[in-house]
N, C-alpha and C positions, 0 to 999 in steps of 0.2 A: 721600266719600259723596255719592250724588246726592240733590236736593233736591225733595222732592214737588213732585209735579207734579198737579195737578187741572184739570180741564175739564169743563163742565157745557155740554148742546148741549138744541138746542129740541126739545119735546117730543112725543111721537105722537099727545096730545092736539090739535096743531094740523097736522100731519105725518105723513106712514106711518111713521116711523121716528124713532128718537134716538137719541142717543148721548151718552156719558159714561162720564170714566174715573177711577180713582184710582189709580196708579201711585203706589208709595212700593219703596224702594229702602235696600237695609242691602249694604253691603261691609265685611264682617268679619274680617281674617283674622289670625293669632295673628302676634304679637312687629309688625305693622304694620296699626296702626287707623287709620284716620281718619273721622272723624266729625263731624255737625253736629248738635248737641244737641235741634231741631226736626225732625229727619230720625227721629230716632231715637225720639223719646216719640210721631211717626204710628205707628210698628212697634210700640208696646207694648212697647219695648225697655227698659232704662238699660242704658248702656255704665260696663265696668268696668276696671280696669288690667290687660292683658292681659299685664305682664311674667311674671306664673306661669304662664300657660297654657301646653299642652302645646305642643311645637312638631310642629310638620309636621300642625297642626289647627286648623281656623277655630272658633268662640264667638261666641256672642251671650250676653248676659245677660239671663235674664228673672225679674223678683223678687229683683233682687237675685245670685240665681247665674249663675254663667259655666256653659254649655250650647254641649257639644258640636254644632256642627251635622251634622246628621244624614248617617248614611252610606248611601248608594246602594242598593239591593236590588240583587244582583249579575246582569248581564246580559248577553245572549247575540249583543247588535246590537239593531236598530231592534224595537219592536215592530209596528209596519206599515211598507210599502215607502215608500218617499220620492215626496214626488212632483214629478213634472217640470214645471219650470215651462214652460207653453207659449203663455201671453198674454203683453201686456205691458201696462202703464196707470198709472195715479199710484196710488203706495204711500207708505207712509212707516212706521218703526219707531217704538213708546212709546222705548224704549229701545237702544244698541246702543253696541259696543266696535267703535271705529273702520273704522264704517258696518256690522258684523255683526251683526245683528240676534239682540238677548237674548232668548229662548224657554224652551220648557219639552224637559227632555230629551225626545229620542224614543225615547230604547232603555227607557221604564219610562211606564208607564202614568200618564195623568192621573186622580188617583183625587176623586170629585167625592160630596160629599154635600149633600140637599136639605133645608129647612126649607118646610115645606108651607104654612102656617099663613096662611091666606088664598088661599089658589091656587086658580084660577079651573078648572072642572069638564075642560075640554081639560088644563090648565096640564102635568099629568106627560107626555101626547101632543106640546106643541108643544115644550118643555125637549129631551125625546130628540129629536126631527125636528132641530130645530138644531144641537142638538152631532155628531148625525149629520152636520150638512153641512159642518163647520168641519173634523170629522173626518175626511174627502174631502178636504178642501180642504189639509189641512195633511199628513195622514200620522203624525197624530198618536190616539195611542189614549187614550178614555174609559172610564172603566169607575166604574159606578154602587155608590158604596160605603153606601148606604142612607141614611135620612134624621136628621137631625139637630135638636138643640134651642137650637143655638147663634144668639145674636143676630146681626140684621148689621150690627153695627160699625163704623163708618169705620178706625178706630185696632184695627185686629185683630190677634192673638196670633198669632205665627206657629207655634208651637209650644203644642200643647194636651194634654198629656197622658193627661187626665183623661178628654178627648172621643173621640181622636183614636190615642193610643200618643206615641210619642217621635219620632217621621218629622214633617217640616212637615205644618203641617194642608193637609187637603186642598179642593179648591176649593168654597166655600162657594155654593150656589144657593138664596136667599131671596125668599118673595114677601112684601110689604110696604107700607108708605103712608107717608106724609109723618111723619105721627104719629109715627110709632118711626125712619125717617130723617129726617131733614130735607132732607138731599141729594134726594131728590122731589119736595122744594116746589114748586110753580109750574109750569113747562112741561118735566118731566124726569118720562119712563118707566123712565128704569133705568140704573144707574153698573156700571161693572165695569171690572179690572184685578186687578194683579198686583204681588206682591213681584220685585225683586231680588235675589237672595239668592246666596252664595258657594260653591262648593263645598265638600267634607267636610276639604279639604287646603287650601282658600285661593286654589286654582288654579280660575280660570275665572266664568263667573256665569250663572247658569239665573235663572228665572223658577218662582215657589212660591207655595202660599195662596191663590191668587185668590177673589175676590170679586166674583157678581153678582148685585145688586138688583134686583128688578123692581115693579114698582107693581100691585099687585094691580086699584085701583081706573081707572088709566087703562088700560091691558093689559084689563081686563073689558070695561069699555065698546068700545074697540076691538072684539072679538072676536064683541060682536054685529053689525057689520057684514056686509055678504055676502061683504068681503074680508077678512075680519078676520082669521081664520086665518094668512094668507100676512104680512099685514102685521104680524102678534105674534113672528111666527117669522124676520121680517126686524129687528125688534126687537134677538132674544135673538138671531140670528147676528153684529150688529154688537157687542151689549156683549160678546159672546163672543172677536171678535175682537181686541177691545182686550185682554180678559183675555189672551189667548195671545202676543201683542205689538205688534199694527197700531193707528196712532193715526190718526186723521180727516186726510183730504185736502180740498183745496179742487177736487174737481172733481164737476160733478153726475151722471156718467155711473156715479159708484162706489157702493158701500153704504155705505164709512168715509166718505164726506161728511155730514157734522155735519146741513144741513137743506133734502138733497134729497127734491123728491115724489116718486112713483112707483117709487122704486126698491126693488123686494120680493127681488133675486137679489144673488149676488154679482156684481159686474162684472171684467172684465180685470186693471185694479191690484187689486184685492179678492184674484184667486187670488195673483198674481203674489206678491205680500207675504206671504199666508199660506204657499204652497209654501215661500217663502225661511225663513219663521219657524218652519216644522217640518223644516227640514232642517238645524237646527243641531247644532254637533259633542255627541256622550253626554257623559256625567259617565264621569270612569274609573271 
């Protein structure tokens, strides 16, 4: 099992942009677990002795039960065309299976719900503008499953029944303050990332659940600027892209550089990484 991984970057209080991710990672798969007991209580997890489990089926335990991981809606290929990569520039993966970068399927839709509850009077305009552009940029499809009451949790459920149905939850979009995350404190506009997560049969590993926070209160002030717009939207395209799999680069020409000025667009590495992270192979 991989080992959380966190990074906290400077914030657009002092910056046009930030960045921050929480990447956490479960490789589940029946009759072969392996596991690190701090990997697994990030995912809301406890792991259990998987010698009964079904075979030719991954589980995860949550509450105590062993839980099928969820099986694929069945599909017909990509839901948007792939797209070509045709810059090139510094990229880098959160995640990846030697050097293949871990994503979210493309043949099924990213299904994404909102917690409103402080969001700033644009906030539902500059959310869709951004996912619109990651959207472009990856070939990967959103689709707005309405909004939600669910907190946003560092240590989040990946599975919600109650919220959600029995499919991984789907990507959580929160606006918020320090107050209720902590992870906001100080010079951080907003954390985002993504599970690792195993397919329905053990074979392979997507990207599930994500999670991004945004800071109601610095994200506001931003937005009164005369740039503010561009620069809230360059925001939510970077924590975005972490969620879908690109981790911050050290070069100041990109968007994933952690605490460059000026940079409102995506840059070359920027497509370059996304195209690659939305064109990973389906789930069967």
């Amino acid at each position: 099992m991989r080992a959380m991984d966190r990074h906290i970057a400077r914030s657009a209080r002092r910056r046009p942009r930030a960045g921050a991710r929480v990447a956490v990672t479960a490789l589940l798969a029946a009759g072969a677990v392996t596991a690190g007991a701090f990997a697994a209580s990030s995912l809301g997890l406890d792991l259990t002795d998987p010698s009964s489990w079904g075979k030719g089926r991954a589980y995860v335990a949550i509450d105590g039960r062993a839980v099928a991981v969820p099986r694929p809606a069945p599909a017909q290929g990509r839901v948007l065309p792939a797209v070509p990569v045709t810059s090139s520039g510094r990229y880098a993966f959160v995640n990846s299976d030697d050097g293949v970068p871990i994503g979210y399927d493309p043949c099924r839709p990213i299904r994404y719900v909102v917690r409103p509850d402080g969001a700033p009077a644009v906030g539902t305009e500059v959310v869709e503008d951004a996912i619109a552009q990651i959207s472009a940029a990856t070939g990967l499809s959103f689709v707005d499953a309405g909004s939600t009451v669910e907190a946003p949790a560092l240590h989040r459920t990946l599975i919600q029944p109650e919220l959600y149905g029995d499919g991984w939850a789907p990507v959580l979009v929160a606006w918020s303050t320090a107050v209720e995350v902590p992870e906001l404190a100080g010079d951080v506009a907003g954390v985002g990332g993504s599970a690792v997560v195993p397919g329905a049969t053990g074979g392979g590993h997507w990207l599930a659940a994500g999670r991004l926070v945004l800071d109601s209160t610095d994200l506001g002030a931003i937005l009164a600027l005369p740039d503010g717009y561009v620069q809230v939207r360059a925001i939510i395209m970077h924590e975005l892209a972490h969620v879908v799999g690109l981790d911050h680069v050290d070069d100041p020409t990109e968007l994933m550089n952690p605490s460059t000025t000026g940079i409102l667009a995506l840059g070359p590495g920027d497509r370059q990484g996304l195209a690659l992270v939305g064109a990973v192979a389906c789930e069967p």
